[in-house]
C-alpha positions in Angstrom: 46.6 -115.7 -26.7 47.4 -114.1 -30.5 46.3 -114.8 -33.4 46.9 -113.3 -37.2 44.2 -112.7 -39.5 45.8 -112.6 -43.0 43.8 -109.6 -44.7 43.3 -109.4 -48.5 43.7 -106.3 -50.3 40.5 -104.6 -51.3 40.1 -102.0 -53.8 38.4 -98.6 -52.9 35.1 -98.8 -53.4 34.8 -95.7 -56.5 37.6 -97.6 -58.3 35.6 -101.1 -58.3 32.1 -99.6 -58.8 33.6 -97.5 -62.0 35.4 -101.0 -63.1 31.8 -103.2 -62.6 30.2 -100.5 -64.6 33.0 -100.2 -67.1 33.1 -104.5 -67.4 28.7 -104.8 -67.7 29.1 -101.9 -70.8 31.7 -103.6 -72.5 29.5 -106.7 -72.1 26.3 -104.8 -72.9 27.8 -103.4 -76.3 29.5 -106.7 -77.4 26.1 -108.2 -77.0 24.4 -105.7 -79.1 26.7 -105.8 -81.8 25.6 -109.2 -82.4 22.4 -109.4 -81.3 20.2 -109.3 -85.0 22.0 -110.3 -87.7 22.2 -107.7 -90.7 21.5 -104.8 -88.5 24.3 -102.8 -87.2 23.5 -100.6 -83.6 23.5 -97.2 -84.3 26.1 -95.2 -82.2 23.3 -93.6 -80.0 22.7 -97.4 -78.9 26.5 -97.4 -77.6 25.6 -93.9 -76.3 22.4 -95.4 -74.3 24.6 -98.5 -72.9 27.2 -96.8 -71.3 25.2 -94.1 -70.1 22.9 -96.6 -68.1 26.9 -97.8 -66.7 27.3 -94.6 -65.6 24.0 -94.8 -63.6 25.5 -97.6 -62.3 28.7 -96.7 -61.3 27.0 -94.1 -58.3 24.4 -96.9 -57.2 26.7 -97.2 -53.8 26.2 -93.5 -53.4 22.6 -93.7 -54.5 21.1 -96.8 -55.5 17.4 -94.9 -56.7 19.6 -92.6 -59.0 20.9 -96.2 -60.3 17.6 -97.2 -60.8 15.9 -94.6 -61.9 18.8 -93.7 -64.7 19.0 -97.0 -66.1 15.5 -97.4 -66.9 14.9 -94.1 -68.5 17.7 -94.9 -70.4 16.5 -98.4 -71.2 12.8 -96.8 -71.8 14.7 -94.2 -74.4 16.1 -97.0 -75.8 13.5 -99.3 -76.7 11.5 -96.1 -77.8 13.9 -95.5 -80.5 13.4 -99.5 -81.5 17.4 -100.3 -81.3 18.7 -104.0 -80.9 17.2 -105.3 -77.6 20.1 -108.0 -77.1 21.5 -108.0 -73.4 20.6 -104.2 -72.8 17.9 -105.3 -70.2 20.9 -106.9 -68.0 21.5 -102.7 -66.8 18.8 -101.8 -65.4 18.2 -106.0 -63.7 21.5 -104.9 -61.8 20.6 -101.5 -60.7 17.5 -103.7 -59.4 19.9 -105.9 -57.7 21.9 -103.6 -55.6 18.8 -101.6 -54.5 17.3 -105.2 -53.0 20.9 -105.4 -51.4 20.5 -102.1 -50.0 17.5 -100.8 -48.9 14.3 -102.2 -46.5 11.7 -104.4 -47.9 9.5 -101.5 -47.7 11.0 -99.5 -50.4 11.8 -101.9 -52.3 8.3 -103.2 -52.7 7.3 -99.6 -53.0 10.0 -99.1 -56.0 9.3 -102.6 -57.1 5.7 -101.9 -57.7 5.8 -98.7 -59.3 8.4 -99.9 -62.0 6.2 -102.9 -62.6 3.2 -100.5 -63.5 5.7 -98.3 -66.0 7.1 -101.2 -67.2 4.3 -102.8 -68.3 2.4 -99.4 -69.0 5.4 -98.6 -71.5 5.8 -101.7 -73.0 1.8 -102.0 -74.2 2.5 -98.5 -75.4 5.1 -99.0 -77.6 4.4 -102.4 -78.6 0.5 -102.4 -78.8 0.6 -105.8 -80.1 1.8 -107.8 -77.8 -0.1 -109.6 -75.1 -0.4 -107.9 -71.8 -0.5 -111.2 -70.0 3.1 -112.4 -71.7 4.0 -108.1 -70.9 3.1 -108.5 -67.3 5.1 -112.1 -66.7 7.8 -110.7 -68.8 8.3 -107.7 -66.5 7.2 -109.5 -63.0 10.5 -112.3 -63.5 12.8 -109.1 -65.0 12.0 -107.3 -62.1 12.0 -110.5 -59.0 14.7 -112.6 -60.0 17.3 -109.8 -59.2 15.4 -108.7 -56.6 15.2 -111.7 -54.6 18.7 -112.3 -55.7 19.4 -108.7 -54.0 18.0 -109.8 -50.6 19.5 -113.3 -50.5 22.9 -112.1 -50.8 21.9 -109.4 -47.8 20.9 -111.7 -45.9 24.1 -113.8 -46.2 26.2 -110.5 -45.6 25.0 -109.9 -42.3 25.0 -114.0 -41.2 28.7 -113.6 -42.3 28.9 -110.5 -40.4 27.1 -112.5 -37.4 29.5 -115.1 -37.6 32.3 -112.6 -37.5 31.4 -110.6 -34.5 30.4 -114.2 -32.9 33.7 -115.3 -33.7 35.2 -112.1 -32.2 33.4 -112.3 -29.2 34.5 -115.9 -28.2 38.4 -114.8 -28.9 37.5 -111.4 -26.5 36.1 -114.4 -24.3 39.4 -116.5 -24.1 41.3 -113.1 -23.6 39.4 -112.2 -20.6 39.5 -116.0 -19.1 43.4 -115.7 -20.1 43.6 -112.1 -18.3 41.8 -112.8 -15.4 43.7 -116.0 -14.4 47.2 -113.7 -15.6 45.8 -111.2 -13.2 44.5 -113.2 -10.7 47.7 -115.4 -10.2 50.2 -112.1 -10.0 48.1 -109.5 -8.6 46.1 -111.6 -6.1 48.8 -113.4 -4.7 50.8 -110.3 -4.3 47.8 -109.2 -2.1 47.2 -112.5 -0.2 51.0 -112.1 0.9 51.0 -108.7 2.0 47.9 -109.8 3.8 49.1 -112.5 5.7 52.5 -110.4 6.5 50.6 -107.6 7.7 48.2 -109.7 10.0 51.6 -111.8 11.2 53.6 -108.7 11.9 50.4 -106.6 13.8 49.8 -110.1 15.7 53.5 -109.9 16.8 53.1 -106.4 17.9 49.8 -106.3 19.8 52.2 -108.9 21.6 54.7 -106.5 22.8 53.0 -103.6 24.9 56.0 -101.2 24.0 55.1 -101.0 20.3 54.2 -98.0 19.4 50.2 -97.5 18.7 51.2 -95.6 15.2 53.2 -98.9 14.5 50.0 -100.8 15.3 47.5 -98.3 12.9 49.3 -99.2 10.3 49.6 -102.6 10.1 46.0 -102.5 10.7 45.3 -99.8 7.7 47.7 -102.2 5.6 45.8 -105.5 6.5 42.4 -104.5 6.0 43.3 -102.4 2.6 45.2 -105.1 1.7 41.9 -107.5 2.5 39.6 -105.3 0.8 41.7 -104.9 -2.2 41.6 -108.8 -3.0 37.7 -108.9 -2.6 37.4 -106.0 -5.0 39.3 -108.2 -7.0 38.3 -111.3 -7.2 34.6 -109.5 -8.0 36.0 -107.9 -10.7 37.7 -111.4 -12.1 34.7 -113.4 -11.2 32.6 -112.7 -14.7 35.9 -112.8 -16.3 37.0 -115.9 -15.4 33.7 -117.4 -17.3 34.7 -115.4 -20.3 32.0 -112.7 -19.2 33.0 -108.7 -19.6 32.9 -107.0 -15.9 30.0 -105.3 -14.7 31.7 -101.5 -14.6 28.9 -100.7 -11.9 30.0 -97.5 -10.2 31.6 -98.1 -6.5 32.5 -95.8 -4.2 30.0 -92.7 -2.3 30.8 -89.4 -0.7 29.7 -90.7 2.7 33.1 -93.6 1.4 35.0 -90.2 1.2 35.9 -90.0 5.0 37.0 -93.3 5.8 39.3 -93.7 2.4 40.7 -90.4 4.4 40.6 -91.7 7.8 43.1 -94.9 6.3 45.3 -92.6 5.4 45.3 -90.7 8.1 46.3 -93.6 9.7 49.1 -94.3 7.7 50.4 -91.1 9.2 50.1 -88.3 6.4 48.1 -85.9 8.3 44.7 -85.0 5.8 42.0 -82.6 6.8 38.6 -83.2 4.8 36.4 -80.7 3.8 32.6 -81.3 3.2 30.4 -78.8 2.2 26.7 -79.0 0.3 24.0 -82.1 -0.1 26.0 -85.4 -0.7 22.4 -87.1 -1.3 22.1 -84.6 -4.8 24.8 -86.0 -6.1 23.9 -88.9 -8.6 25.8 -91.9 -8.1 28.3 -91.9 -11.4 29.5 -88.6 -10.5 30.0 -89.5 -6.7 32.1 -92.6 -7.6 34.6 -90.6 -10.0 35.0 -87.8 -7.1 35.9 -90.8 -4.9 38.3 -92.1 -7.6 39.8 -89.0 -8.0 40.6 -88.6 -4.1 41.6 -92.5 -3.6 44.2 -92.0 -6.7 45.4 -88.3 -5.7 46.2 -89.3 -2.1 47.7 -92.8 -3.2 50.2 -89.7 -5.2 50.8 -87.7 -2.6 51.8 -90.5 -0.3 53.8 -92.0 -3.3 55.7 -89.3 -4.7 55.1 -85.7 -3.2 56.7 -86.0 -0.1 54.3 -84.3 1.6 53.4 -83.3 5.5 49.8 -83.0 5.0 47.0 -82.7 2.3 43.9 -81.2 2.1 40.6 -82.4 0.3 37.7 -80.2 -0.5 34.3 -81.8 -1.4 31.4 -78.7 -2.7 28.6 -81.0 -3.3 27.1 -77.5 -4.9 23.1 -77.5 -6.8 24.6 -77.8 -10.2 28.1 -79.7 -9.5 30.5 -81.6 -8.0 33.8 -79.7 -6.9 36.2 -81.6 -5.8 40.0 -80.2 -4.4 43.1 -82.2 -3.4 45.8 -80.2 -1.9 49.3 -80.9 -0.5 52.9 -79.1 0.7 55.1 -81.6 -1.2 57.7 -80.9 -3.7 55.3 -80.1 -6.8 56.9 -79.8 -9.8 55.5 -80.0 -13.4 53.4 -82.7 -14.7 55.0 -83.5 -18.7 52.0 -84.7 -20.3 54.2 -87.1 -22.0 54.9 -88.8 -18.7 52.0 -88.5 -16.7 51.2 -91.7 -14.8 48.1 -94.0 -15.4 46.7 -92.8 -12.6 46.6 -89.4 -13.5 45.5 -90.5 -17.2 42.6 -92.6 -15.6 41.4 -89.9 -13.2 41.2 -87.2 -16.6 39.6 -89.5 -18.6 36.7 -90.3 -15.6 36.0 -86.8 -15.1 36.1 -86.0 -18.3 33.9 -88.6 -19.6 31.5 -87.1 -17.3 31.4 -83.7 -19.2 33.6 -82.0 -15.9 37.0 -80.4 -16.3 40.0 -81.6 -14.8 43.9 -80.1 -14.1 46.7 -81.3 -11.8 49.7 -79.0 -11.9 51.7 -77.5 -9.2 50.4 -74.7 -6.2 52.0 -71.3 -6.8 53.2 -71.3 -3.1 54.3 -74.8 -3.2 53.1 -78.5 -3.4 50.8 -79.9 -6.0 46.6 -79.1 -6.3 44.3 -81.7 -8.6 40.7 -80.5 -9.0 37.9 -81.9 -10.7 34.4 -79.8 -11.7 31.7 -82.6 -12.4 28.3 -81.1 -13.7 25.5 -83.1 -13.1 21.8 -83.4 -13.1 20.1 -83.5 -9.3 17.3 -85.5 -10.8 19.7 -88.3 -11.5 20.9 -88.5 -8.1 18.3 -91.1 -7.1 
């Protein structure tokens, strides 16, 4: 499934503030100009306007600068007794984008000590007016952009719900589409190997001069085979109802022995090496180490060529060493063309805070080790 979101293009953000606060200045002065007939603004009225602008212009980087800016300037303004005319619009926007932007608790805090100045500083410099018409004056300047502020917040985020809901049911339809994908290619490949492995050991249990290594391995084949399809078909189970997997750690260090033993029985010779308390280490760290030994064997068998391997678990008080060792050819690992399963074992131990390197022996063959630090209280 694809889809292509057409994208418009959006300005930075400094070049639209400066243009908003460019745009309400123009407005601002053209309104003055005309605002009491006979009386031409003085230039420090022009100066006043677009200095409150200028407030504006940073209220994305700080919207109480904004605020506070644009009514000093305002309060300097009226204080000099210039044309009112749309001058009170500045300081209404900086109000605006503070509602937009921060909690209700500052904004009520903010909100109620401009309404004190306000009103304070109007019956100051207009003692005759009425404080009642003052205070209703100032309580609409100050709450219709505010609530303004919040309702468009409010609609940002139900956009931005609506978005991520939409998201989510197109990362729903992949995983449905993935799992079936998966579950028709991969998991039919299994069931056949399966059903060929059980067919062919059925056929040889039948003939008493086939040889028991012949036998081992049909056996390891059928039952990792087996096992492999349950592991994933409860992997694609969630995914299958559009669900993400639960990425619940499998695999112990008591699992260790007998993901050796199978391949011992597919007839690469491995001796395993346990040393320290496999019950301190916690249960994340325990399923990488086995990760790390199910992939590096799964290489060795693969590609090195080897005669034998050797793993080393040191379950030590502090970490989780972990060696894998063989005689193949070696040879240097290009970082550039590592495999996914050397990617995915990196990326596991690393994402555990451990170190990881797998680069060729001096005397010959290939080593991968993994150092996992961990926490003992975790371990249960």
């Amino acid at each position: 499934m694809t889809t292509t979101n057409a994208t418009r293009p959006r300005l930075p953000a400094p070049v639209f503030d400066i243009g908003l606060a460019v745009l309400l200045a123009l407005l601002a002065s053209g309104g003055t100009v005309g605002a009491n007939d006979g009386h031409r603004p003085e230039p420090v009225a022009f100066a006043l306007i677009w200095a409150m602008a200028a407030f504006l212009a940073v209220r994305r980087l700080s919207p109480e600068a904004a605020l506070a800016g644009t009514v000093a300037g305002l309060s300097v303004y009226l204080y000099l007794d210039l044309p009112p005319g749309p001058v009170f619009m500045l300081p209404a926007v900086a109000v605006f984008f503070y509602a937009f932007t921060r909690s209700v608790r500052a904004l009520a805090i903010a909100l109620g000590v401009l309404y004190v100045y306000t009103v304070a500083f109007h019956q100051a410099v207009e003692p005759g007016r009425s404080l009642w018409f003052i205070a209703t004056i100032a309580l609409l300047w100050l709450a219709i952009p505010a609530v303004g502020g919040r309702i468009a917040r409010e609609a940002r985020r139900a956009r931005a719900r609506e978005r991520e809901a939409e998201r989510e049911r197109y990362r729903a339809d992949e995983r449905v589409e993935m799992a079936r994908e998966i579950h028709d290619v991969v998991g039919h490949s299994l069931a056949v190997v399966s059903m060929n492995a059980g067919v062919a050991l059925h056929t040889a249990e039948k003939h008493a001069g086939t040889p028991e290594g012949v036998v081992e391995n049909l056996r390891a084949i059928r039952e990792a085979s087996n096992l492999a399809l349950q592991d994933l078909r409860a992997t694609l189970a969630p995914l299958r109802r559009g669900q993400a997997p639960e990425l619940r750690p499998t695999g112990a260090i008591s699992d260790i022995a007998a993901l050796v033993d199978g391949v011992r029985k597919g007839g690469l010779p491995v001796e395993y090496q346990l040393t320290g308390d496999p019950a301190a280490v916690p249960v994340n760290v325990a399923a990488t180490a086995y990760r790390v030994v199910q992939e590096s064997l799964t290489n060795v068998i693969r590609h090195s060529g080897a005669t034998k391997a050797v793993v080393q678990i040191a379950c030590d008080p502090e970490a989780l060493r972990v060696h894998i060792l063989d005689d193949g050819r070696g040879g240097p690992l290009h970082p550039d063309r590592m495999g996914q399963g050397v990617t995915g074992m990196m990326e596991r131990v690393q994402a555990g805070g451990g170190a990881f390197t797998a680069a060729p022996r001096p005397g010959g063959g290939f080593a991968v080790k993994a150092h996992i630090p961990y926490d003992r209280k975790e371990a249960r």
